[in-house]
PAZAPA-4460 file (N, C-alpha, C; in steps of 0.05 Angstrom, whole numbers, plus 32768, in hexadecimal, padded with zeros to 4 digits):
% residues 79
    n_x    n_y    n_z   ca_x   ca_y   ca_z    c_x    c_y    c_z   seq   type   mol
   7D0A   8258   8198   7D1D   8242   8194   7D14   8232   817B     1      X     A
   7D25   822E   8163   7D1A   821F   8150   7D19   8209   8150     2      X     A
   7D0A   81FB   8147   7D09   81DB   814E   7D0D   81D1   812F     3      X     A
   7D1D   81B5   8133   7D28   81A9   811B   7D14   819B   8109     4      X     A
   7D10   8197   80F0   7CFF   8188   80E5   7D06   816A   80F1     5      X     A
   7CF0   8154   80E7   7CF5   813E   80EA   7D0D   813C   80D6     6      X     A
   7D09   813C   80BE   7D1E   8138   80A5   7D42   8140   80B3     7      X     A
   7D38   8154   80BE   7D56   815E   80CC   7D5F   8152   80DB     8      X     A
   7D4C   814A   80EE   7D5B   8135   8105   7D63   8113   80F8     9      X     A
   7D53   8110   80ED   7D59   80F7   80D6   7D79   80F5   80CF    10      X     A
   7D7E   810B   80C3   7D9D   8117   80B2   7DAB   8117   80C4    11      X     A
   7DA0   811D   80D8   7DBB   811D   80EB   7DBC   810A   80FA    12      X     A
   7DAA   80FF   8102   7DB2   80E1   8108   7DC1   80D5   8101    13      X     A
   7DB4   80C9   80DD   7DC4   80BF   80CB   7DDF   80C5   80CE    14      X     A
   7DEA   80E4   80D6   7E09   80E6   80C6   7E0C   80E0   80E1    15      X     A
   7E06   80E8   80FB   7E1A   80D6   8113   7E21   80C1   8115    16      X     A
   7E0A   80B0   810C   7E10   8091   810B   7E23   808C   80F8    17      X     A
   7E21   8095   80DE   7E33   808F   80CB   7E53   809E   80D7    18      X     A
   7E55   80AF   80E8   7E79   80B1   80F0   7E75   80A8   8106    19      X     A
   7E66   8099   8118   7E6E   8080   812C   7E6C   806E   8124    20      X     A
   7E66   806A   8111   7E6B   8048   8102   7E87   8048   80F5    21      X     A
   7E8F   8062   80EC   7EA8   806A   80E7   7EBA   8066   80F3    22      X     A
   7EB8   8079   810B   7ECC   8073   8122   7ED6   805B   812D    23      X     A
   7EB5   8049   8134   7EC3   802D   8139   7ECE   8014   812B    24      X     A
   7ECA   801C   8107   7EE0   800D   80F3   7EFA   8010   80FD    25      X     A
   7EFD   8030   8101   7F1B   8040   80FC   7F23   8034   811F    26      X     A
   7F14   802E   8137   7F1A   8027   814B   7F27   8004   814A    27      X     A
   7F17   7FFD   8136   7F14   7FD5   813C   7F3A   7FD6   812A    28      X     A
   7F36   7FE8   810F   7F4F   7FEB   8101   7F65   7FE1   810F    29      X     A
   7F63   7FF8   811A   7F7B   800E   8131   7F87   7FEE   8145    30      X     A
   7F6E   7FE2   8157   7F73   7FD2   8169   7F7C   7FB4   815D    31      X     A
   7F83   7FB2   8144   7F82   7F8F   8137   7F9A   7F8C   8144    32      X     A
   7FAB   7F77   814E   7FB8   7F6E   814F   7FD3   7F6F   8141    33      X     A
   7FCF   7F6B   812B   7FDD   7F76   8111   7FEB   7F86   8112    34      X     A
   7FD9   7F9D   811A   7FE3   7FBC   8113   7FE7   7FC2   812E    35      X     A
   7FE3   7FB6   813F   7FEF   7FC9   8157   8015   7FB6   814F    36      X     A
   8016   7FA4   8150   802E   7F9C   8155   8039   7FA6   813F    37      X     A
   8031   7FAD   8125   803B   7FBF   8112   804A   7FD7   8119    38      X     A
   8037   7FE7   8133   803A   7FFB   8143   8055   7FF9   8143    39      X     A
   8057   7FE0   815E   8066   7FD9   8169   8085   7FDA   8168    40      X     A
   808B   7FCB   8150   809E   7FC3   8140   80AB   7FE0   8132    41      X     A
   8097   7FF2   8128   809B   800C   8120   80A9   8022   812F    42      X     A
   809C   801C   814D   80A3   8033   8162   80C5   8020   8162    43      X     A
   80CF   8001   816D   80E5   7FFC   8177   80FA   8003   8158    44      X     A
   80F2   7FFF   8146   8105   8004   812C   8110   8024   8131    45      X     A
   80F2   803C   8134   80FC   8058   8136   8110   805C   814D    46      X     A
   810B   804C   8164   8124   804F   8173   8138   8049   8177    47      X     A
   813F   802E   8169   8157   8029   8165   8169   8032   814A    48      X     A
   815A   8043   8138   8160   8045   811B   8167   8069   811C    49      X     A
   8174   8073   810A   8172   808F   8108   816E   8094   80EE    50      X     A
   8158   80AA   80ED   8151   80B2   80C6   8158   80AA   80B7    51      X     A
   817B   8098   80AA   8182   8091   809A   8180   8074   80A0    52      X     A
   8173   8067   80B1   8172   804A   80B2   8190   803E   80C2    53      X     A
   81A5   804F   80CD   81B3   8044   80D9   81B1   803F   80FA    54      X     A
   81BE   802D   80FD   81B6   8022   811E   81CA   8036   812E    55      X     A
   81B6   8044   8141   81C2   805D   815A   81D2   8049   816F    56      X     A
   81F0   8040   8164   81F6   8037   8182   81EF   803B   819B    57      X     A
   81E9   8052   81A9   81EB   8058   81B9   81CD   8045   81CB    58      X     A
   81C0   8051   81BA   81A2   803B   81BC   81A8   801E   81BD    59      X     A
   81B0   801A   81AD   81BD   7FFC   81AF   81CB   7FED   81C5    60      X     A
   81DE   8008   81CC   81EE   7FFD   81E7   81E2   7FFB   81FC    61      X     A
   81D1   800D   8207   81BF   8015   8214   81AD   7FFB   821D    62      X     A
   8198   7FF1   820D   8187   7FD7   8205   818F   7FBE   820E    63      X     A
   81AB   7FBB   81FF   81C2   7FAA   8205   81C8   7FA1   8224    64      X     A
   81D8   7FB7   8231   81D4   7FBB   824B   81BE   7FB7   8259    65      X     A
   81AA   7FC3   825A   8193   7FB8   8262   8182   7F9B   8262    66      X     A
   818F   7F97   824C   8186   7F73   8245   8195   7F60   8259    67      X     A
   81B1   7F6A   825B   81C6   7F57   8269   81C6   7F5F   827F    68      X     A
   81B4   7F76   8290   81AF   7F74   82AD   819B   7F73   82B1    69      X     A
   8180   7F6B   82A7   8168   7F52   82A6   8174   7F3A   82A9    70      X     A
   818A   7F31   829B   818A   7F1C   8299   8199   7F0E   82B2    71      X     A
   81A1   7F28   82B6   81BA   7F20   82D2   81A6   7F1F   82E0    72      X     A
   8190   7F2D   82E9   818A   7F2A   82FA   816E   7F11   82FC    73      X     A
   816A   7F0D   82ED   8156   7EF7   82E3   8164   7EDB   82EE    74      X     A
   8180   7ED8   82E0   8185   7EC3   82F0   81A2   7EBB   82FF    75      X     A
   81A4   7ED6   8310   81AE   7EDA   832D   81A5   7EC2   833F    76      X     A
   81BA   7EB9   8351   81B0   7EAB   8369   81A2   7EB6   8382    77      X     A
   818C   7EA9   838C   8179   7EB2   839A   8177   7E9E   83B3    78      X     A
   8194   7EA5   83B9   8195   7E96   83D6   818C   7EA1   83F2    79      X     A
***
């Protein structure tokens, strides 16, 4: 079984640490606030939007509906 020099295990230390120090830039990035609602805003545009930037009624109606029976039922009487 060969065994590693010191120098070798050194090197490789070094480069693990250096792509988990990596990782958790690209992690802290990823989690800002910012960019997740960036996310956010990105994912509801792709779904209400189609490749050419026009609004998919159908999505629209859909949402629509859904909003106005939240709302019905939000504030329905609760006798």
């Amino acid at each position: 079984m060969p065994s590693n020099s010191a120098d070798k295990i050194a090197a490789d230390l070094a480069k693990a640490r250096s792509e988990l120090t990596d990782a958790v830039v690209d992690l802290e990035n990823y989690l800002k606030p910012k960019q997740v609602a960036s996310r956010g805003v990105q994912k509801v545009t792709d779904f209400f939007l189609d490749e050419k930037g026009q609004i998919r009624p159908e999505r629209a109606a859909i949402a629509g509906a859904a909003i106005l029976g939240l709302i019905g039922l939000l504030t329905r009487d609760r006798d």
